[in-house]
ZANU-84422 format. One record per residue (C-alpha): x negated, y negated, z; residue number from 1; chain; residue in one letter. Coordinates in steps of 0.1 Angstrom, whole numbers, plus 2048, in hexadecimal, padded with zeros to 3 digits. Example, Ala and Ser with C-alpha at 12.3 -4.5 7.8 and 13.67 -1.06 7.14 Angstrom:
2
<site xx="785" yy="82D" zz="84E" num="1" cadena="A" residuo="A"/>
<site xx="777" yy="80B" zz="847" num="2" cadena="A" residuo="S"/>
//
This chain:
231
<site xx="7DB" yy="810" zz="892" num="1" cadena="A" residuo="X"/>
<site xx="7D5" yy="82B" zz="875" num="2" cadena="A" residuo="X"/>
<site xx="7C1" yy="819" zz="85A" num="3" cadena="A" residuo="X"/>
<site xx="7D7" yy="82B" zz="841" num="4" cadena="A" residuo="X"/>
<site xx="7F9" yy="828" zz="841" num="5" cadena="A" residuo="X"/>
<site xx="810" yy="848" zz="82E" num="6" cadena="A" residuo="X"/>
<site xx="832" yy="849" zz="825" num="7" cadena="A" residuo="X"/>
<site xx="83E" yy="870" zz="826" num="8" cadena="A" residuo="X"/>
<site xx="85E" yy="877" zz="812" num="9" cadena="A" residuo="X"/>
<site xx="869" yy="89F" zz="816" num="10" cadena="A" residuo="X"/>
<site xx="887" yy="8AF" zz="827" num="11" cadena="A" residuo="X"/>
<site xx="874" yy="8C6" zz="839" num="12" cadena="A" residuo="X"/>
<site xx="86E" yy="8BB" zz="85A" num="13" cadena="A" residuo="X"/>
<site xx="851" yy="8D9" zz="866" num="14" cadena="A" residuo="X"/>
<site xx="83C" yy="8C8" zz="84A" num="15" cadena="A" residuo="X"/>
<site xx="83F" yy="8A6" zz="855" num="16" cadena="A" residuo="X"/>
<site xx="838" yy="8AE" zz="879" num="17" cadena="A" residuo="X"/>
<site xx="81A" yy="8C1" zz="871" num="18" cadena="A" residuo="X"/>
<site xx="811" yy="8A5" zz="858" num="19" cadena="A" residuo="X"/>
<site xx="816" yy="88A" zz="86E" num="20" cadena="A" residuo="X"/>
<site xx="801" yy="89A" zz="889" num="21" cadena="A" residuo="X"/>
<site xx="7E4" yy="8AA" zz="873" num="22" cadena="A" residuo="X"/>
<site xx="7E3" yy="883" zz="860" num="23" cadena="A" residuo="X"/>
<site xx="7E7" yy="872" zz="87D" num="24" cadena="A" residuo="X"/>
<site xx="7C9" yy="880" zz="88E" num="25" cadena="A" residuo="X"/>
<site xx="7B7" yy="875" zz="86E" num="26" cadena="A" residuo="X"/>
<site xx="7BE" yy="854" zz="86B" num="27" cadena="A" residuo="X"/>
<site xx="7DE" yy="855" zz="855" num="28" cadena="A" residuo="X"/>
<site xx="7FB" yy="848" zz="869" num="29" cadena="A" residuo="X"/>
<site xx="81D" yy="858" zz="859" num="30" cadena="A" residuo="X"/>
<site xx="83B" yy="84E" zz="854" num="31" cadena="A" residuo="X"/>
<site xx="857" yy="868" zz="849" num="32" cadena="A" residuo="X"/>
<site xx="873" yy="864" zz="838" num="33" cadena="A" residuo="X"/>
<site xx="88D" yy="885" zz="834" num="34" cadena="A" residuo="X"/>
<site xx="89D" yy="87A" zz="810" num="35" cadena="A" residuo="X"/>
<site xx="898" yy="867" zz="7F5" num="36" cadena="A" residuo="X"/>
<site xx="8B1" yy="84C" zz="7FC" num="37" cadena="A" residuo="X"/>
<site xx="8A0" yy="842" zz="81D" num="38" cadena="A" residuo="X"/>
<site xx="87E" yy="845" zz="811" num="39" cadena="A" residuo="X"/>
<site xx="884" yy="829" zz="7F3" num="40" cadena="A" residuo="X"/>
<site xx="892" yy="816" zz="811" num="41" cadena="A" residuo="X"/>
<site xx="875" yy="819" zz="827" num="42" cadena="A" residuo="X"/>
<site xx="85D" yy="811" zz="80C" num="43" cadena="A" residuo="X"/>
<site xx="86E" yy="7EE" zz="806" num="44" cadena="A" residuo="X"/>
<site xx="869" yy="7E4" zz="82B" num="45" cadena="A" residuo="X"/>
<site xx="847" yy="7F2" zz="837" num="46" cadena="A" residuo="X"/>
<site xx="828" yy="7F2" zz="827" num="47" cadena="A" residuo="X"/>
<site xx="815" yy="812" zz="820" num="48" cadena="A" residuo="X"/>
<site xx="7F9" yy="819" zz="80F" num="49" cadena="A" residuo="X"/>
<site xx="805" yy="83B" zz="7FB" num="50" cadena="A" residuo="X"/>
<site xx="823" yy="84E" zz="7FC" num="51" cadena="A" residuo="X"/>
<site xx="824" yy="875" zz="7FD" num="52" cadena="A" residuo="X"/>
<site xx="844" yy="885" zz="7E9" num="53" cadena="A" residuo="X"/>
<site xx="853" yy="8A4" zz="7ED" num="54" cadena="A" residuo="X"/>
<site xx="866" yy="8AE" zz="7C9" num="55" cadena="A" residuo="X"/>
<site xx="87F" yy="8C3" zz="7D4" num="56" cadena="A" residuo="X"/>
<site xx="897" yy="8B4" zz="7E9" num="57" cadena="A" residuo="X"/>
<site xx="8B9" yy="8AF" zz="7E7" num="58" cadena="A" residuo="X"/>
<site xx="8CD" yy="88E" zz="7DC" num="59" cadena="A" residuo="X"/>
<site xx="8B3" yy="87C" zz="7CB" num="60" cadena="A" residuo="X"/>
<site xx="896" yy="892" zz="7C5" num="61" cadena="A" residuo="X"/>
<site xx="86F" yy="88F" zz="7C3" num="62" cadena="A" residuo="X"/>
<site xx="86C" yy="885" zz="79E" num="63" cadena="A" residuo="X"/>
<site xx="889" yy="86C" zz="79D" num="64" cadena="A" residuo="X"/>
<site xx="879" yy="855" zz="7C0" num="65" cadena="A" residuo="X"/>
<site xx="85D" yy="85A" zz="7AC" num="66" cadena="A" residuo="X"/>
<site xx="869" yy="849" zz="78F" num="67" cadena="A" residuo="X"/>
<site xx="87B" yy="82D" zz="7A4" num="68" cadena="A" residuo="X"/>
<site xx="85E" yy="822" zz="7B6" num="69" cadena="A" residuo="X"/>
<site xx="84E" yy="821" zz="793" num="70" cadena="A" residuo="X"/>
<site xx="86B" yy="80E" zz="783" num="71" cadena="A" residuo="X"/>
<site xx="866" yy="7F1" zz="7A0" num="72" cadena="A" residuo="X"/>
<site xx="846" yy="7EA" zz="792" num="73" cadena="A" residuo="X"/>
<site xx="835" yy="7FA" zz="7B1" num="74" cadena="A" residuo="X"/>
<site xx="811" yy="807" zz="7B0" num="75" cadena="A" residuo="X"/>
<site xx="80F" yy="815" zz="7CE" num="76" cadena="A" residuo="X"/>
<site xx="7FA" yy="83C" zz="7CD" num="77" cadena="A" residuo="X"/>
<site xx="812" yy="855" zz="7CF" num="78" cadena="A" residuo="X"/>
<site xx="80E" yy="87B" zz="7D5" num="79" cadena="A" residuo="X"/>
<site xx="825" yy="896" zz="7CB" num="80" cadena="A" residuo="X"/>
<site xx="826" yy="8B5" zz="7E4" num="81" cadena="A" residuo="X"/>
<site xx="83C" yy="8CE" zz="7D7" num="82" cadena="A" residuo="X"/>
<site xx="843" yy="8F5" zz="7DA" num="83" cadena="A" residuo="X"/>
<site xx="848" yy="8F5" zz="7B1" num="84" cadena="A" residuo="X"/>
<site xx="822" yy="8F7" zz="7A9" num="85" cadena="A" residuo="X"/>
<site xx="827" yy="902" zz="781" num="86" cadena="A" residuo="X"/>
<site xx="819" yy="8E9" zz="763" num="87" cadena="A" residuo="X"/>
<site xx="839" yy="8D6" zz="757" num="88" cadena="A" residuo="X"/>
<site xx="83F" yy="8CA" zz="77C" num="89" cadena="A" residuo="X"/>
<site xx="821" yy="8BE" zz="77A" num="90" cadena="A" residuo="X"/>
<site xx="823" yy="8B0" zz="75E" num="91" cadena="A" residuo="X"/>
<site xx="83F" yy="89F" zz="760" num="92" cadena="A" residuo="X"/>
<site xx="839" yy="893" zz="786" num="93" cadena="A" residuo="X"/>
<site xx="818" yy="880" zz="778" num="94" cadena="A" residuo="X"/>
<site xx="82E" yy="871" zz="75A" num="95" cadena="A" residuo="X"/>
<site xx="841" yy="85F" zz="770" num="96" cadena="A" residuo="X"/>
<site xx="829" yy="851" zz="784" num="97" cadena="A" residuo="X"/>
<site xx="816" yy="866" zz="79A" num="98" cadena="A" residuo="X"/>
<site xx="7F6" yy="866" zz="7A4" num="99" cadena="A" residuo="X"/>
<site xx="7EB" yy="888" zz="7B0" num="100" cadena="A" residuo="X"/>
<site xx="801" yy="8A9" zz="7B5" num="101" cadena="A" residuo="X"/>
<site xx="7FD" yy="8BF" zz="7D1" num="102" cadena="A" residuo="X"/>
<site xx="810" yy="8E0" zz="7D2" num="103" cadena="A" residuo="X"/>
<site xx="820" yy="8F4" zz="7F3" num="104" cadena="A" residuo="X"/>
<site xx="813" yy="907" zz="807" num="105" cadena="A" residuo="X"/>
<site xx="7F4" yy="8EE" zz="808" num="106" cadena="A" residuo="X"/>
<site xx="7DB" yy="8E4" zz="823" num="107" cadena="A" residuo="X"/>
<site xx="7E0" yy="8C5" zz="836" num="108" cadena="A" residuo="X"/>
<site xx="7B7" yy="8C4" zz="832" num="109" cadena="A" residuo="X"/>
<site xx="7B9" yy="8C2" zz="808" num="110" cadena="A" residuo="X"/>
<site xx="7D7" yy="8A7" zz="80B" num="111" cadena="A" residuo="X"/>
<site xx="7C2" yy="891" zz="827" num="112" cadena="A" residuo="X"/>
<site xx="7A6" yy="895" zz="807" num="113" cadena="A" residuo="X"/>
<site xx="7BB" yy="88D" zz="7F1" num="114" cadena="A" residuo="X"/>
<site xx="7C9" yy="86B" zz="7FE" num="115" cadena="A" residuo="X"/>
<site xx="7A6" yy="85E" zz="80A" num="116" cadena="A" residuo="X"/>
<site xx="79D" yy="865" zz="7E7" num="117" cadena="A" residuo="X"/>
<site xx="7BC" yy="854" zz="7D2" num="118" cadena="A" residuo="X"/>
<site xx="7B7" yy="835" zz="7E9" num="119" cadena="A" residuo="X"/>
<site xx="791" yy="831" zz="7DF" num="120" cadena="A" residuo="X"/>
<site xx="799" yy="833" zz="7BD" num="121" cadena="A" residuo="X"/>
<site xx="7B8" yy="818" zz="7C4" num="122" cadena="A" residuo="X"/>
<site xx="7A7" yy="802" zz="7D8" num="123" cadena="A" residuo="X"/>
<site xx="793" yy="7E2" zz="7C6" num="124" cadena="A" residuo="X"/>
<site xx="774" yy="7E2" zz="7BB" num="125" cadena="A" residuo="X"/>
<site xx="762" yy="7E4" zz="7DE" num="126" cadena="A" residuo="X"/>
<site xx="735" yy="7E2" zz="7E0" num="127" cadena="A" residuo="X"/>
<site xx="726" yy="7E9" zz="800" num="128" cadena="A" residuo="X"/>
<site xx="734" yy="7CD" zz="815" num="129" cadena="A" residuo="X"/>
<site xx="744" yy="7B8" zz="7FB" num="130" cadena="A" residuo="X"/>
<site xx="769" yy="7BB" zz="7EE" num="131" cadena="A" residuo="X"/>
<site xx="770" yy="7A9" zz="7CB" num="132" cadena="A" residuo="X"/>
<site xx="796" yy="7A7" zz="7C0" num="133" cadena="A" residuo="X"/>
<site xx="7AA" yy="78B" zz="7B1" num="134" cadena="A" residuo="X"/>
<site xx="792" yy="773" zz="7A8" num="135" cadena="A" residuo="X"/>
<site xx="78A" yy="77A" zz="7D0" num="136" cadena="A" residuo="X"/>
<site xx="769" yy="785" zz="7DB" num="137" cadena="A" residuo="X"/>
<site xx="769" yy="78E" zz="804" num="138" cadena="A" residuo="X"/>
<site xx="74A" yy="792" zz="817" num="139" cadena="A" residuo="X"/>
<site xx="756" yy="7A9" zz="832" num="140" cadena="A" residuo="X"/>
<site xx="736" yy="7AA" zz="847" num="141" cadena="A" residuo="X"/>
<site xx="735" yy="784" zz="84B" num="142" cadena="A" residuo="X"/>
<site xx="763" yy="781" zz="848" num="143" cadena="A" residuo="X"/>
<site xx="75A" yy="769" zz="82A" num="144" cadena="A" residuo="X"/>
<site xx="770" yy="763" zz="80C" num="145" cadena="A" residuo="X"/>
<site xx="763" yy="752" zz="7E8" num="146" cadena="A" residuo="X"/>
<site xx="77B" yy="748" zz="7CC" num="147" cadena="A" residuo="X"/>
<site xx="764" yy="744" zz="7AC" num="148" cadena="A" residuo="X"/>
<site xx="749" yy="73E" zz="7BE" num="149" cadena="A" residuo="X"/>
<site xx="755" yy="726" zz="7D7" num="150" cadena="A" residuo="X"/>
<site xx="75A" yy="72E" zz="7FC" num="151" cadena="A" residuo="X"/>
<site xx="77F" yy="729" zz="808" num="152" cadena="A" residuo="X"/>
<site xx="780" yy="71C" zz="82B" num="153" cadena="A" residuo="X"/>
<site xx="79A" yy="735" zz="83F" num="154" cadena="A" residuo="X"/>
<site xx="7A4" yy="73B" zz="863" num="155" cadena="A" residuo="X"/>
<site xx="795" yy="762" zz="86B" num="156" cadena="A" residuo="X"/>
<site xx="7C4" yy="769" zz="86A" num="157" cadena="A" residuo="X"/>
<site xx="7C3" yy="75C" zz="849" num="158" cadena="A" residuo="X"/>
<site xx="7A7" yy="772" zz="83C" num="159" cadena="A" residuo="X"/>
<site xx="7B6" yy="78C" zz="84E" num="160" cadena="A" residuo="X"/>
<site xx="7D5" yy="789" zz="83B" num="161" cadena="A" residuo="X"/>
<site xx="7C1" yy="782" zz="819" num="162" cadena="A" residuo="X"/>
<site xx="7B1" yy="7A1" zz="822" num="163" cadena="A" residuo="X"/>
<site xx="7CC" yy="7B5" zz="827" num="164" cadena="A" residuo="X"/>
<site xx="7DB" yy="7A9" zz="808" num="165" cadena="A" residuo="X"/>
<site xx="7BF" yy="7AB" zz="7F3" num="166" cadena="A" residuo="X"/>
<site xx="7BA" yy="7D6" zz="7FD" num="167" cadena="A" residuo="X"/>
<site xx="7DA" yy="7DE" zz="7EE" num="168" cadena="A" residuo="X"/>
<site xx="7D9" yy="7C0" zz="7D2" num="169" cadena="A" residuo="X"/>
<site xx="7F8" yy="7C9" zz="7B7" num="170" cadena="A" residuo="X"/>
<site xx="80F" yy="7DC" zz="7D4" num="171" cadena="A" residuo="X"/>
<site xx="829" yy="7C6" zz="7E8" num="172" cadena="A" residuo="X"/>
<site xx="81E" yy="7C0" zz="80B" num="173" cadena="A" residuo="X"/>
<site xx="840" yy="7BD" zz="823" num="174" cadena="A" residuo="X"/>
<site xx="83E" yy="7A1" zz="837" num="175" cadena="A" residuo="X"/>
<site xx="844" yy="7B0" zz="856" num="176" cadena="A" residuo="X"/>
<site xx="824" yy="7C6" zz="853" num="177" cadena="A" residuo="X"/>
<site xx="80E" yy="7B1" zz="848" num="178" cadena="A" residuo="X"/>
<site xx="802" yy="7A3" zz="867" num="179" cadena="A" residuo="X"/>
<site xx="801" yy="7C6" zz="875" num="180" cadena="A" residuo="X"/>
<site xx="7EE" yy="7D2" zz="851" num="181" cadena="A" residuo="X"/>
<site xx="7D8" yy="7B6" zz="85A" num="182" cadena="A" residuo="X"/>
<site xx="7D2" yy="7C3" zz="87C" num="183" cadena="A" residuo="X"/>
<site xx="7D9" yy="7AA" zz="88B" num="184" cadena="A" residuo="X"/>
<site xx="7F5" yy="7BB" zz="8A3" num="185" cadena="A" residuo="X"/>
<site xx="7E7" yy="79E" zz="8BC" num="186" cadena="A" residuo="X"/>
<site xx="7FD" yy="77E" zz="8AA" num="187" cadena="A" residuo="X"/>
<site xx="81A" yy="771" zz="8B7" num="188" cadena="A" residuo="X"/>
<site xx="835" yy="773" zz="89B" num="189" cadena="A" residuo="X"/>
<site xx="84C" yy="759" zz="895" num="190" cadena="A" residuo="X"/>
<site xx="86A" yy="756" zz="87B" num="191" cadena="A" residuo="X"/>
<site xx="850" yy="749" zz="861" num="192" cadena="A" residuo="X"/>
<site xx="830" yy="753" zz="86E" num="193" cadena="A" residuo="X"/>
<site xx="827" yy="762" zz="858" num="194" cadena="A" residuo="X"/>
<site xx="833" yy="74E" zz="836" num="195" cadena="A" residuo="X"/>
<site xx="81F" yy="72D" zz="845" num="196" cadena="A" residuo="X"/>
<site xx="7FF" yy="73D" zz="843" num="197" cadena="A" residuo="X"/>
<site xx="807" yy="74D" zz="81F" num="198" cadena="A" residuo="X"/>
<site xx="80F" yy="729" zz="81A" num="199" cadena="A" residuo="X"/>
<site xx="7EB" yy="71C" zz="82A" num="200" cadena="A" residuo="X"/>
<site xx="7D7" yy="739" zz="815" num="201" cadena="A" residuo="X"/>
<site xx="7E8" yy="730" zz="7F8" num="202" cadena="A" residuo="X"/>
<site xx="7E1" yy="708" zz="7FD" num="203" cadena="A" residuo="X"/>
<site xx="7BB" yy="712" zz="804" num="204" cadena="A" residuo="X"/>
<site xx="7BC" yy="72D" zz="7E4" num="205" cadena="A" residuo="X"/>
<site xx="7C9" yy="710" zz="7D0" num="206" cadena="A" residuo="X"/>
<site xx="7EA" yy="722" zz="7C4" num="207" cadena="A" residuo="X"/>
<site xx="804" yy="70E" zz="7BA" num="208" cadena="A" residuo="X"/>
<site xx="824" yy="717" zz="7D4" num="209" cadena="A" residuo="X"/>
<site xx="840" yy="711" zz="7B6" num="210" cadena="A" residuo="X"/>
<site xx="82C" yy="72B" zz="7A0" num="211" cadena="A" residuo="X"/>
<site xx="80E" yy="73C" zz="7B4" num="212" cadena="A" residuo="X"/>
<site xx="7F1" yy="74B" zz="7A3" num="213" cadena="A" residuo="X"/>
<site xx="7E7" yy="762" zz="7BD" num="214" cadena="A" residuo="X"/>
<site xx="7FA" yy="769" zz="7DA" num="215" cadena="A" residuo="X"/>
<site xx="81F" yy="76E" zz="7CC" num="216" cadena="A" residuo="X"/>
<site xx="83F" yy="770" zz="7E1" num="217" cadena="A" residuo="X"/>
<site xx="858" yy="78E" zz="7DC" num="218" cadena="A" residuo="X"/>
<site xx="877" yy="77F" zz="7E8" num="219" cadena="A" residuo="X"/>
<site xx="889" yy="794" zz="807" num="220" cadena="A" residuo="X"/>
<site xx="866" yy="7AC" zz="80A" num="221" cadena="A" residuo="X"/>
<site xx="849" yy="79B" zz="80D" num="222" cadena="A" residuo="X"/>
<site xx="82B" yy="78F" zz="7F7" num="223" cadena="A" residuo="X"/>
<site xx="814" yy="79E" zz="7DC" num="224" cadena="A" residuo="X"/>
<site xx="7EF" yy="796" zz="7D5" num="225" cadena="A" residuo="X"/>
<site xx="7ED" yy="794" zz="7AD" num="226" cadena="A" residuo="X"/>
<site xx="7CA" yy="7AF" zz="7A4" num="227" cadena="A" residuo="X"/>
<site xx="7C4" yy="793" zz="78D" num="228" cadena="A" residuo="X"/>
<site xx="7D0" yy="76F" zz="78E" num="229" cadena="A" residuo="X"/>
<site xx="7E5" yy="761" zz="776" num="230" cadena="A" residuo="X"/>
<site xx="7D8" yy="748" zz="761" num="231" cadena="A" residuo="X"/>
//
């Protein structure tokens, strides 16, 4: 499975085979959506780690999904890949929410560059082998977690779901993909698999079910990692 997971939203169907063949090779798995409509709809049951946005398209264009996604309260990257390449698209693209602008005709090389760098600069704060988010601080050579200095004693699923969690702390996580985010493709999956080991982590993280801290439920999607927890 591609580390990175894309959401493509553009009408024209030559760019997102070329895209999804040219990413794919590269470790970006795509996903494409033709219109604006289904792309929103996508994004609420899958998760991705950016989303690439065409601005011209028709029915709901570029600029307007862009300002929906933003309007949810999502912070997931999002790069704009348009033919209009002049200064007030820009502008206004980046006022809504964008992250980075791409204009067409562009190379599938610059845009791979492009998302590996807008996830470094998204993803927490990250030192050699240690990962520190939340009040969380992973060792990822030894698959150890500490909360404020204490060790938290997890199953290696759990941590894999903290983990996964943890990488894209602030965005929604759907609960159908995060075993699969976690990779952990290999789990049986049940009705609730998934909710009794949020339920576990969050007994272990000491988050209070009624009103958790940390690890917060988004009813009908899935569950959010607060990038800091509440106090």
């Amino acid at each position: 499975m591609a580390e990175i997971r894309a959401l493509l939203i553009d009408d024209d169907s030559r760019i997102a085979e070329l895209l999804k063949t040219f990413l794919g090779q590269n470790g970006v798995s795509v996903e494409h959506a033709g219109d604006g409509q289904r792309g929103l709809q996508k994004l609420e049951s899958a998760g991705f780690d950016v989303v690439l946005l065409d601005v011209m398209m028709p029915g709901l264009d570029g600029l307007e999904v862009c300002r929906r996604i933003r309007s949810r309260g999502s912070l997931i990257p999002i790069i704009m890949l348009t033919a209009r390449g002049d200064e007030a698209d820009r502008v206004v693209g980046l006022e809504l929410g964008a992250d980075d602008y791409l204009a067409k005709p562009f190379s599938p090389r610059e845009l791979l560059a492009r998302i590996r760098a807008l996830l470094r600069r998204a993803q927490p704060t990250a030192e050699g082998e240690r990962l520190v988010v939340a009040g969380l601080a992973f060792d990822l050579a030894a698959r150890r977690v500490h909360s404020e200095g204490r060790e938290i004693d997890i199953t290696g699923l759990e941590y894999d779901l903290l983990l996964a969690l943890a990488k894209r702390a602030g965005r929604v996580v759907p609960r159908d993909a995060l075993l699969s985010l976690a990779g952990r493709d290999d789990v049986t999956v049940g009705e609730r698999t998934v909710d009794v080991h949020i339920s576990h982590l969050r007994a272990k993280l000491g988050d209070d079910p009624k009103s958790p801290r940390r690890i917060k439920t988004v009813r009908g999607v899935g569950y959010i990692l607060a990038k800091e927890p509440e106090s």
